[in-house]
C-alpha positions as CSV (number, residue, x, y, z in Angstrom):
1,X,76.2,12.4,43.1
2,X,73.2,10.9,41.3
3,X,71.8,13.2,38.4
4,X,68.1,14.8,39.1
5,X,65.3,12.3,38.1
6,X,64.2,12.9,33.9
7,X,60.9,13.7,33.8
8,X,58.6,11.8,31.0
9,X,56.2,13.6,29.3
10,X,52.7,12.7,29.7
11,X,51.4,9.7,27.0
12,X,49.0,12.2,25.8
13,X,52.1,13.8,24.7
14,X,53.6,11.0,23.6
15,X,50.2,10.3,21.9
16,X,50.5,13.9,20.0
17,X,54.2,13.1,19.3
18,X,53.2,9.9,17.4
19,X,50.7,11.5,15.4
20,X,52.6,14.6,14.3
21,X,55.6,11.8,13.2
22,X,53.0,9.8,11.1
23,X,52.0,13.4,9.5
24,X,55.4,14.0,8.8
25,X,56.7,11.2,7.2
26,X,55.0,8.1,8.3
27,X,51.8,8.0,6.7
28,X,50.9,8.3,3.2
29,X,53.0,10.3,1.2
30,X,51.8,13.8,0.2
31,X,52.5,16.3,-2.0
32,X,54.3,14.8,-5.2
33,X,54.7,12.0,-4.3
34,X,51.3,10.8,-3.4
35,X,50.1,12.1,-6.4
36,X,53.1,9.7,-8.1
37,X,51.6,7.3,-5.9
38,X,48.1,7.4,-6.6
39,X,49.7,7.8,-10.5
40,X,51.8,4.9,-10.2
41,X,48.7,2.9,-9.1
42,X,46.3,3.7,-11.6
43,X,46.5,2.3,-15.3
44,X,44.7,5.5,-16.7
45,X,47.4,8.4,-15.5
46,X,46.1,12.2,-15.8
47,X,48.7,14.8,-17.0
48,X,47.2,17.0,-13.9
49,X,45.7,17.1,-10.7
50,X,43.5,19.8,-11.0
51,X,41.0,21.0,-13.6
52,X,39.3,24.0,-14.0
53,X,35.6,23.6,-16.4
54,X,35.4,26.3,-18.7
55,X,33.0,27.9,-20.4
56,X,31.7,26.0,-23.5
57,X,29.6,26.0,-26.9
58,X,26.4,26.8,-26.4
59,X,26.3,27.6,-23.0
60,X,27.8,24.2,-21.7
61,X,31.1,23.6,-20.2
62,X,34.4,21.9,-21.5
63,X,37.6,20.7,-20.0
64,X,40.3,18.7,-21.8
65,X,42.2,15.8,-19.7
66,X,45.0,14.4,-20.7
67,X,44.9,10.8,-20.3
68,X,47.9,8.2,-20.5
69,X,46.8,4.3,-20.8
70,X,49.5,1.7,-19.5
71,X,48.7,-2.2,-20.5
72,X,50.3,-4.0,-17.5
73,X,47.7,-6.8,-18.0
74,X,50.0,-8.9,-19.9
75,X,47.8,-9.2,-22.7
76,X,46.1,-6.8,-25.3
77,X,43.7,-4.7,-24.7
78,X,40.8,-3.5,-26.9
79,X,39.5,0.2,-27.1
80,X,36.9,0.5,-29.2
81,X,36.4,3.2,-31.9
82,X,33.8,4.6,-34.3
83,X,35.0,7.2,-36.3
84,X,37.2,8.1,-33.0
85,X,38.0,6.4,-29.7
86,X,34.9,5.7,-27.6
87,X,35.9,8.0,-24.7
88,X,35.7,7.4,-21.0
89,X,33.2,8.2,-18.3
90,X,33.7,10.7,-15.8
91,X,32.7,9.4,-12.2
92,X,32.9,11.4,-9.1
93,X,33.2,10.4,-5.7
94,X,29.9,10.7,-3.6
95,X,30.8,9.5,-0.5
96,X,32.5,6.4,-0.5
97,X,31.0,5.6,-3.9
98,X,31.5,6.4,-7.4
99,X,28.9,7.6,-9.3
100,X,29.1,8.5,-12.8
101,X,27.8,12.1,-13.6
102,X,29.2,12.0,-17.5
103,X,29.2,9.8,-20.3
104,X,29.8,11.0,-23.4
105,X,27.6,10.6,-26.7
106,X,29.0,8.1,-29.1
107,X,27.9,6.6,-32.4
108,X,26.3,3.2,-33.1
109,X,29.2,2.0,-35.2
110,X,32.0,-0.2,-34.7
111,X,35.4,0.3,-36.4
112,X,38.5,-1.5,-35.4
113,X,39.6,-1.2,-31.9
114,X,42.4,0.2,-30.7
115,X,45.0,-2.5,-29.7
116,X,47.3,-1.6,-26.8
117,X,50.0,-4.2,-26.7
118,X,51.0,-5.5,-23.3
119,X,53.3,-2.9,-21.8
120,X,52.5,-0.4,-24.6
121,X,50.9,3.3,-24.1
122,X,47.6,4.9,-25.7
123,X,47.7,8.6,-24.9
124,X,44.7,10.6,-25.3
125,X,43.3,14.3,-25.5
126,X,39.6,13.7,-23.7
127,X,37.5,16.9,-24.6
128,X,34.6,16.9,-22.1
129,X,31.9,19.1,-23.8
130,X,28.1,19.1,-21.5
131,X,25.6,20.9,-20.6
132,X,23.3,21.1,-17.1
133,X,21.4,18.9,-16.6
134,X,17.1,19.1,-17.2
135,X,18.4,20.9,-20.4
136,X,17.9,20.3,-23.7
137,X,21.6,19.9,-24.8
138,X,23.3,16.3,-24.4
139,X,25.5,15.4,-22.9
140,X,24.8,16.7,-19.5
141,X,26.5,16.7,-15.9
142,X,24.4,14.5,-13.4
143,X,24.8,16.2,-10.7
144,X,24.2,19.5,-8.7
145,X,27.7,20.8,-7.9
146,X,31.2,19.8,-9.7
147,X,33.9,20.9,-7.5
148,X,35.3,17.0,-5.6
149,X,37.2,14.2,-6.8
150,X,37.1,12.3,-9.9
151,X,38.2,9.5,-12.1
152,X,37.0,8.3,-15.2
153,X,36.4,4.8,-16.4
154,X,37.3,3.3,-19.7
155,X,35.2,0.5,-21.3
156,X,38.8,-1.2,-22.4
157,X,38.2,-5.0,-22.9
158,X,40.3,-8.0,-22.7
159,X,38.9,-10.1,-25.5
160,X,38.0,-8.6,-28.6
161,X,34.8,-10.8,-30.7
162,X,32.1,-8.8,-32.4
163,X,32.5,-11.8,-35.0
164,X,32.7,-14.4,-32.7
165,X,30.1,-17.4,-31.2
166,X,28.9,-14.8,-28.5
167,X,28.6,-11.3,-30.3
168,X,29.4,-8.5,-28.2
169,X,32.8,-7.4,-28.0
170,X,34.1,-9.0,-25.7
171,X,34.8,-9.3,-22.2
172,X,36.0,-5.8,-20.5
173,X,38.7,-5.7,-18.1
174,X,37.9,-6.1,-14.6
175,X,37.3,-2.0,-13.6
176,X,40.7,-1.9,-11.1
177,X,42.5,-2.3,-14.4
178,X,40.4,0.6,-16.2
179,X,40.1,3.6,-13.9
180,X,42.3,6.2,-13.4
181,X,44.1,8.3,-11.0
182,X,41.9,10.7,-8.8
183,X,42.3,14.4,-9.5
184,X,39.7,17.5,-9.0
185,X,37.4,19.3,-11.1
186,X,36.7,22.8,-9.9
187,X,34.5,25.5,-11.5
């Protein structure tokens, strides 16, 4: 006796079938371990994935990251200082761009860099103090809303000659090796 015929689903089935599989498991990863992913990927690591701004002095906002450097360049790397670590820029995505909306006030000094050795680790506390912007308070936010995605940029260098044959400071690492992980900023 032959068995009854199987019947096939539809390929639009099979279509949704595919899709829901790739969400499940055979896509990107999500959850943990995308954001160890997107960690693992990044030079600059945050210790979160989320930030909340709070309110700060004088009517600004604050928010402290926690930021980890890796050196898997295979040579030093330079961060400059003056009476502290020059800190990063904040950049938010706009888009498909980045676009910073945040640089921090420094001073006009120079003092000895920072040397991260290769395969060493610079951790650092960044306290992000500003105001709105078309205030009178610097540093400000450039733009109109926070809540999105972020990452911030470190002016780390490669070479290190503010004594040298060319003044400057030297040349900064190329930015994929300078940014860090994505994470969100919320009010």
């Amino acid at each position: 006796m032959q068995s009854p015929p199987v019947r096939r689903p539809p390929i639009r089935g099979l279509t949704v079938v595919a899709l829901a599989a790739l969400a499940c498991g055979g896509g990107p990863a999500t959850g943990p371990d995308a954001r160890m992913d997107r960690r693992a990927a990044a030079p600059i690591q945050t210790d979160r994935p989320v930030y909340a701004l709070g309110p700060g002095p004088s009517g600004g906002v604050e928010v402290t990251i926690g930021l980890r450097y890796e050196n898997a360049t295979g040579g030093p790397a330079y961060i400059p200082t003056c009476h502290g670590v020059h800190p990063p820029e904040l950049q938010k995505r706009v888009g498909s761009s980045w676009v910073t909306v945040y640089s921090p006030v420094v001073l006009l000094c120079l003092g000895p860099p920072v040397v991260v050795q290769p395969g060493g680790v610079y951790t650092y506390a960044y306290r992000v103090v500003a105001y709105p912007r078309g205030g009178d308070m610097y540093p400000q936010f450039e733009l109109d809303e926070t809540p999105g995605t972020y990452r911030l940029a470190w002016g780390i260098y490669e070479t290190w000659t503010p004594d040298g044959p060319e003044p400057g400071l030297g040349r900064l690492l190329p930015l994929a090796a300078r940014v860090s992980n994505e994470f969100q900023l919320t009010e």
